[in-house]
C-alpha positions in Angstrom: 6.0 -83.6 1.1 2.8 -85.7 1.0 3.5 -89.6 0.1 1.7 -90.1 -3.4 -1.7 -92.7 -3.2 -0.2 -96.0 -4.6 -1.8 -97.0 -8.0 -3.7 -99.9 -8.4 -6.9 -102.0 -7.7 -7.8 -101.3 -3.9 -7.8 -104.1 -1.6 -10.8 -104.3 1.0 -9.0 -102.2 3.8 -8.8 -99.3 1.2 -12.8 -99.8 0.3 -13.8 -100.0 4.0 -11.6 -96.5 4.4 -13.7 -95.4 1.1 -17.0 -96.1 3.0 -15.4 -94.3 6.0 -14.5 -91.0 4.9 -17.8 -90.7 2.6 -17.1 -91.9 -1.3 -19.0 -94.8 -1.2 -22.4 -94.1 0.6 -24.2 -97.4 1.5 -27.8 -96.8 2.2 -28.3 -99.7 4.8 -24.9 -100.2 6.9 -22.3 -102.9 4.9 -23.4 -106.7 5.4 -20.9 -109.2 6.7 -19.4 -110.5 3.9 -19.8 -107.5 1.5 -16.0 -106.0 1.5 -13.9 -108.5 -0.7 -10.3 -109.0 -1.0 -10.7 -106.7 -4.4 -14.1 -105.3 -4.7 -17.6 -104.3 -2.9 -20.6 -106.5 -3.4 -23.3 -103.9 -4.8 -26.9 -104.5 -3.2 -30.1 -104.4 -4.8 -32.5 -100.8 -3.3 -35.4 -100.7 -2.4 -37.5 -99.9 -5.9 -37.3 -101.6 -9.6 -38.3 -100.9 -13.0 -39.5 -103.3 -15.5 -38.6 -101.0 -18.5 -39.5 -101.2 -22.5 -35.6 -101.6 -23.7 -32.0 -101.2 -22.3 -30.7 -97.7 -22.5 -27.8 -95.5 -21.9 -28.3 -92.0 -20.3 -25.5 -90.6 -22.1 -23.2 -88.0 -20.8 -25.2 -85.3 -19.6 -28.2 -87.9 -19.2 -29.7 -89.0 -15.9 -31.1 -92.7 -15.6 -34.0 -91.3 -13.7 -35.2 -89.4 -16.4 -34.6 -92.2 -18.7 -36.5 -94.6 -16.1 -39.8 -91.9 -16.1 -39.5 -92.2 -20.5 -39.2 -95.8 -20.5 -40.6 -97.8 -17.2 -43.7 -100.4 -17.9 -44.3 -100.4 -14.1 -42.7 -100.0 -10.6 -41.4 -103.3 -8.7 -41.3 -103.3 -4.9 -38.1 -105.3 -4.3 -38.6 -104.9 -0.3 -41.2 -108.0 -0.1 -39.2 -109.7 -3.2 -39.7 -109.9 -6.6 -39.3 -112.7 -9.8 -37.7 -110.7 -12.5 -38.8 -112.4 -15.7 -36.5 -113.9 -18.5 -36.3 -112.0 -21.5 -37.8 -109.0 -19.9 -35.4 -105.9 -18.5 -35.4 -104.5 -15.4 -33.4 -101.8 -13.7 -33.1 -101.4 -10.2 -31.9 -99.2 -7.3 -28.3 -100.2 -5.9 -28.3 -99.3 -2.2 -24.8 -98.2 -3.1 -24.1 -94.6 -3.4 -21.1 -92.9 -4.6 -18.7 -89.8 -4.3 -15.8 -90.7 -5.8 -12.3 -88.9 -5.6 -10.9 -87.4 -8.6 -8.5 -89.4 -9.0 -10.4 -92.9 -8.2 -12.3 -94.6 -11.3 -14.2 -97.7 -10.6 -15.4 -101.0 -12.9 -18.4 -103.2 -12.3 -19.5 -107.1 -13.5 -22.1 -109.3 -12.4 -20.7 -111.7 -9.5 -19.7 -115.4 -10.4 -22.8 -116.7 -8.8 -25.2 -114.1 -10.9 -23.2 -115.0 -14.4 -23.7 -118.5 -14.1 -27.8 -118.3 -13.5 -27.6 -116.4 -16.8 -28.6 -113.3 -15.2 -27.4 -110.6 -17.2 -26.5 -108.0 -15.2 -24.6 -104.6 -15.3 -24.4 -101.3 -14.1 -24.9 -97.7 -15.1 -24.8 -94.1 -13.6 -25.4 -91.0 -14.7 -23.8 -89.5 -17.2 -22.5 -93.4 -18.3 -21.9 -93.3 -21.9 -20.6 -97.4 -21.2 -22.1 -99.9 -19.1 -20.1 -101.4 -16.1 -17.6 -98.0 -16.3 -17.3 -95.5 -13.5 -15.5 -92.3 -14.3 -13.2 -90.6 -11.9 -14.7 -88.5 -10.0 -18.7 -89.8 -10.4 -21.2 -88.5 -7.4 -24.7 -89.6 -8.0 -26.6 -92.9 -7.9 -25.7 -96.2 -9.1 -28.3 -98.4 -11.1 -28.1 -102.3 -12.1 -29.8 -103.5 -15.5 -31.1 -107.0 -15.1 -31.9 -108.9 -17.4 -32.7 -113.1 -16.7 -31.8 -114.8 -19.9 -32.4 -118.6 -18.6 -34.4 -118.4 -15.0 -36.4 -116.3 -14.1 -35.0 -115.2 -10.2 -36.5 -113.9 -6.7 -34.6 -111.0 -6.2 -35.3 -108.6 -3.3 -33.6 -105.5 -1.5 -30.1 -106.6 -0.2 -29.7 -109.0 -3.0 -26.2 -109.4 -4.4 -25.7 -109.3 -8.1 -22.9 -107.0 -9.0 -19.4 -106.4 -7.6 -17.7 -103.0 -8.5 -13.8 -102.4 -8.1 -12.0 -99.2 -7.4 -8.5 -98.5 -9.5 -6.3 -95.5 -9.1 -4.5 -94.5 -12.2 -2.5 -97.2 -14.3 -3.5 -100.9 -12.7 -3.2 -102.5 -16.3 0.0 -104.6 -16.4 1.4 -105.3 -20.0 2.2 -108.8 -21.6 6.0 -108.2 -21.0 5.2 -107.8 -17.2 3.1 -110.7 -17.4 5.2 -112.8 -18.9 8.0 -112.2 -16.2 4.8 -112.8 -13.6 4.4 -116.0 -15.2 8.0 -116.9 -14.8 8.0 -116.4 -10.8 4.0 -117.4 -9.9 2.3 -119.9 -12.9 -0.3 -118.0 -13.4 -1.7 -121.4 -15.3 -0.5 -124.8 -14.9 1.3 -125.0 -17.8 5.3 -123.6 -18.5 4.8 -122.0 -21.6 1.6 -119.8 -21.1 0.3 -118.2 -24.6 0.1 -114.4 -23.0 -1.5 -112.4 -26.2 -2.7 -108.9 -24.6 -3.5 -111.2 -21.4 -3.3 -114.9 -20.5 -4.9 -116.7 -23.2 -7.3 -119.7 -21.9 -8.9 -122.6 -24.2 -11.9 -124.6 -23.7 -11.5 -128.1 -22.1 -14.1 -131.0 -24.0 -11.8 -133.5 -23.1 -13.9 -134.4 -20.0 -13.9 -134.2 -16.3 -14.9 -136.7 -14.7 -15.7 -141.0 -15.3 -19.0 -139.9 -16.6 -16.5 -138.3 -19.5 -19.0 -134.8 -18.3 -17.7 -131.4 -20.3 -20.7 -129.1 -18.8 -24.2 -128.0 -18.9 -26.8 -127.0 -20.5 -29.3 -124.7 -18.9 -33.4 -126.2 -19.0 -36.3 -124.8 -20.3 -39.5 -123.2 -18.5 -37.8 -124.8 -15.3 -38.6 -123.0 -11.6 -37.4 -119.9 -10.3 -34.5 -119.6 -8.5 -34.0 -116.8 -5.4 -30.8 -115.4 -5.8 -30.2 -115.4 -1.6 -30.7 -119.4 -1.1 -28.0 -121.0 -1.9 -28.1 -124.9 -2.0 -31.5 -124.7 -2.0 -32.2 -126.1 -6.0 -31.4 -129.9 -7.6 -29.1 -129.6 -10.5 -31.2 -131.9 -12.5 -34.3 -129.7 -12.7 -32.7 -127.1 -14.4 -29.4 -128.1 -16.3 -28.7 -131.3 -18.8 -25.7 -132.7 -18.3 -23.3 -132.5 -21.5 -21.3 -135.6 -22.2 -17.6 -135.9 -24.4 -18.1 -136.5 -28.4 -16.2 -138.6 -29.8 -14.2 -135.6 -32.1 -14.1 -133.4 -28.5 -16.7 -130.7 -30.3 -20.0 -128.9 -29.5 -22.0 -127.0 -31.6 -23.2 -124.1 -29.5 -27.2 -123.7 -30.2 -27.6 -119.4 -30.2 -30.9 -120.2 -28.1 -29.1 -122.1 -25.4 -26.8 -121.2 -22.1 -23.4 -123.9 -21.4 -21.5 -123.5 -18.5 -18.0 -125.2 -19.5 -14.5 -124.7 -17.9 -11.4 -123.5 -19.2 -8.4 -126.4 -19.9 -5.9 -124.2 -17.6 -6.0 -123.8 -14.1 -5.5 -120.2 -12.8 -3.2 -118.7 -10.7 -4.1 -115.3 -9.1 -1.0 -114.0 -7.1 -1.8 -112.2 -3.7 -0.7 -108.4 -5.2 -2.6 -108.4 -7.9 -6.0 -109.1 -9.6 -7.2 -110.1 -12.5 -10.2 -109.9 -15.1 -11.6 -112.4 -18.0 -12.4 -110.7 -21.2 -13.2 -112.6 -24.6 -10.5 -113.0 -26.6 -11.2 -111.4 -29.7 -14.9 -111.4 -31.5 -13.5 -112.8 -34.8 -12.5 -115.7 -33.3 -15.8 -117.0 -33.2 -19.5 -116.1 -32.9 -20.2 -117.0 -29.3 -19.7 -114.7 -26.3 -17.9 -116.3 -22.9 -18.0 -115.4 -19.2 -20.4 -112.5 -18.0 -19.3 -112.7 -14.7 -15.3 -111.7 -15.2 -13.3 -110.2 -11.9 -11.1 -112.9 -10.3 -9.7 -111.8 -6.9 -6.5 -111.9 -5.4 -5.6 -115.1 -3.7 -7.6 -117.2 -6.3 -6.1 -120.3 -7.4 -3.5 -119.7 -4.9 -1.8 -122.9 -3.2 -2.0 -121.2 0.2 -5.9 -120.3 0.0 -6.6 -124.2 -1.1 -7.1 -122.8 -4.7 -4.0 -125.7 -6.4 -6.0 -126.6 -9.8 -9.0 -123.6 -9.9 -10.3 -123.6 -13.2 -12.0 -120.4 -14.8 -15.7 -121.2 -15.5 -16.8 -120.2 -18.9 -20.3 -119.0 -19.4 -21.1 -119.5 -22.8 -23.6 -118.1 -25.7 -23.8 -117.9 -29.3 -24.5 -115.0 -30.7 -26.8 -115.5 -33.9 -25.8 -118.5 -35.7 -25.0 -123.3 -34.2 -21.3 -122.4 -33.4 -18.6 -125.6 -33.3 -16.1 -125.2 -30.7 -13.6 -127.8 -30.3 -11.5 -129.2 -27.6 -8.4 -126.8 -26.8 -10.1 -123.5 -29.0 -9.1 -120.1 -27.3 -12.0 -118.6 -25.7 -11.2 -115.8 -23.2 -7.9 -113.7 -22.4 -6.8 -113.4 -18.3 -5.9 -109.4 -17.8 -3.9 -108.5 -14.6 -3.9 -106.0 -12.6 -1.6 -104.6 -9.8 -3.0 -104.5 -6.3 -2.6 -100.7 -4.7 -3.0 -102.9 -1.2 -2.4 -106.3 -0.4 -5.8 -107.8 1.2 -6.2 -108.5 5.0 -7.9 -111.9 3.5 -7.2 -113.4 0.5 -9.8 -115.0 -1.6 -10.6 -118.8 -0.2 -8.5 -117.9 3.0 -9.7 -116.6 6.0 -12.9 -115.6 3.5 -16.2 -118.1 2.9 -15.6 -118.7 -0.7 -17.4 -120.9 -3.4 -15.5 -121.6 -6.3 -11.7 -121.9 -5.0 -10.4 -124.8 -6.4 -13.1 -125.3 -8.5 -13.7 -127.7 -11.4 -16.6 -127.5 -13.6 -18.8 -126.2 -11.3 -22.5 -124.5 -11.7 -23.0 -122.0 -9.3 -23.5 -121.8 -5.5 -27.2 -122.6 -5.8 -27.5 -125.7 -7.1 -26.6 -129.3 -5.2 -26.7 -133.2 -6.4 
């Protein structure tokens, strides 16, 4: 009798054996880099759309058609391309898929793309949910972008989404979690509130002898290309953000903060994990576009002792106060159906392991 596929999120040996036999059909052969320890970079096609509003095709809907209804004009992303703020766009992903029936797969914007306040997700046809796969899906794979903050030089090849591939039940509940917590730390701290998920809290308390608690994305600053890392000075386009004296900030709905969270993160090496906001009655302010968290992060043997989980922050309509210590996101798990050949900050290039407050890979002193 045939051995039953192990459940779980699939690690980057399973993805490359995915591109192999066929269910994930790149149309321009996989860039170093692409495959990582939990997920698959998605790259930008060849063709955008700026388009009149966001839409959903629905379940027997194709984005095509949806595209032909609704596009303003046709982008050519191969010589590059600034994608506005507050316009929308939707682009080709290079990425094509035929999924198994049994294989479902998830998508968010990459860490780098969350905190340029990119907003960025993905739909397919059919898709009556952005950034949700069903089992099964064969057809193209679209990204909605939408610059909130700078506008951004984009082109074909350009990385702004990362989708992950789970087979059946990867979830694991706050009873596993807690017993997780009791042989890894998966935050620095013994007794961890786990509420559906590792709850994580804002730090204002301050980070460094400047008593700095984050940033607050400029104005009408420059563009930045989304392939250059290092290449911008952090003081053209963010304003430092100092501690109060009652540890509070009133979040202004027009503005973007990138803050941290108070605990530092543990991701074990078997499994991987995904920030998701708390709960919207907590507060009028939305945290963390960007939310997959691989295996290996924050893990003592990858360099990752003390990596905090950086919070992109909005408010939604109304000034918000947020205080020092207020719960702002939840940690899911997930099991691994494969341990990595590279955990994240290992063997890997990776930007934000043992991270601090820190803006994204783009920006320098």
């Amino acid at each position: 009798m045939a051995e039953k596929p192990a459940s779980g999120i699939f690690c980057d040996a399973m993805i490359e054996a995915m591109v192999a036999a066929g269910a994930i059909r790149p149309g321009l052969p996989l860039a170093p880099g692409q495959v990582q320890p939990a997920s698959l970079d998605l790259r930008l096609g060849k063709r955008c759309w700026r388009i009149r509003a966001s839409f959903l095709p629905g379940h027997s809907g194709r984005v095509t058609d949806r595209i032909a209804a609704y596009a303003l004009h046709e982008i050519d992303l191969t010589v590059g391309a600034v994608l506005e703020t507050g316009c929308v766009y939707i682009a080709e992903v290079l990425e094509d898929l035929a999924l198994p029936d049994d294989v479902a797969a998830s998508a968010n914007p990459k860490s780098s793309t969350g905190r340029l306040d990119a907003f960025t997700r993905v739909i397919c046809d059919g898709a009556a949910a952005f950034d949700t796969i069903a089992p099964g899906y064969r057809g193209p794979v679209f990204a909605e972008i939408s610059p909130r903050t700078f506008p951004v030089l984009v082109r074909t090849g350009s990385r702004l989404s990362q989708i992950r591939f789970r087979r059946g039940q990867a979830r694991i509940d706050d009873k596993a979690l807690i017993a997780l917590h009791q042989r890894q730390r998966l935050v620095d701290r013994d007794a961890a509130l786990i509420q559906d998920g590792v709850v994580l809290s804002v730090d204002l308390a301050g980070f460094d002898r400047h008593s700095l608690v984050g940033y607050r994305g400029k104005r009408h600053t420059g563009l930045v290309d989304v392939d250059r890392p290092g290449a911008y000075r952090k003081a053209d386009y963010w304003e430092p953000i100092t501690l109060s004296g009652t540890r509070e900030l009133i979040l202004d709905p027009n503005e973007f903060y990138i803050l941290a969270s108070k605990e530092a993160v543990h991701v074990p090496p078997d499994h991987a994990a995904e920030m998701v906001p708390f709960d919207a009655l907590m507060g009028e302010f939305r945290v963390h576009y960007a939310g997959f968290f691989d295996p290996g992060f924050g893990h003592a043997a990858s360099g990752g002792t003390g990596s905090r989980a950086v919070l992109e922050v909005r408010s939604r309509d109304v000034p918000f106060i947020i205080e020092d210590g207020q719960v702002v996101g939840r940690l899911i798990y997930e099991k691994m159906a494969g341990l990595p050949t590279a955990l994240y900050g290992g063997a890997r290039a990776s930007n934000y392991q043992a991270q601090g407050l820190k803006l994204s890979k783009h920006f320098v002193d």
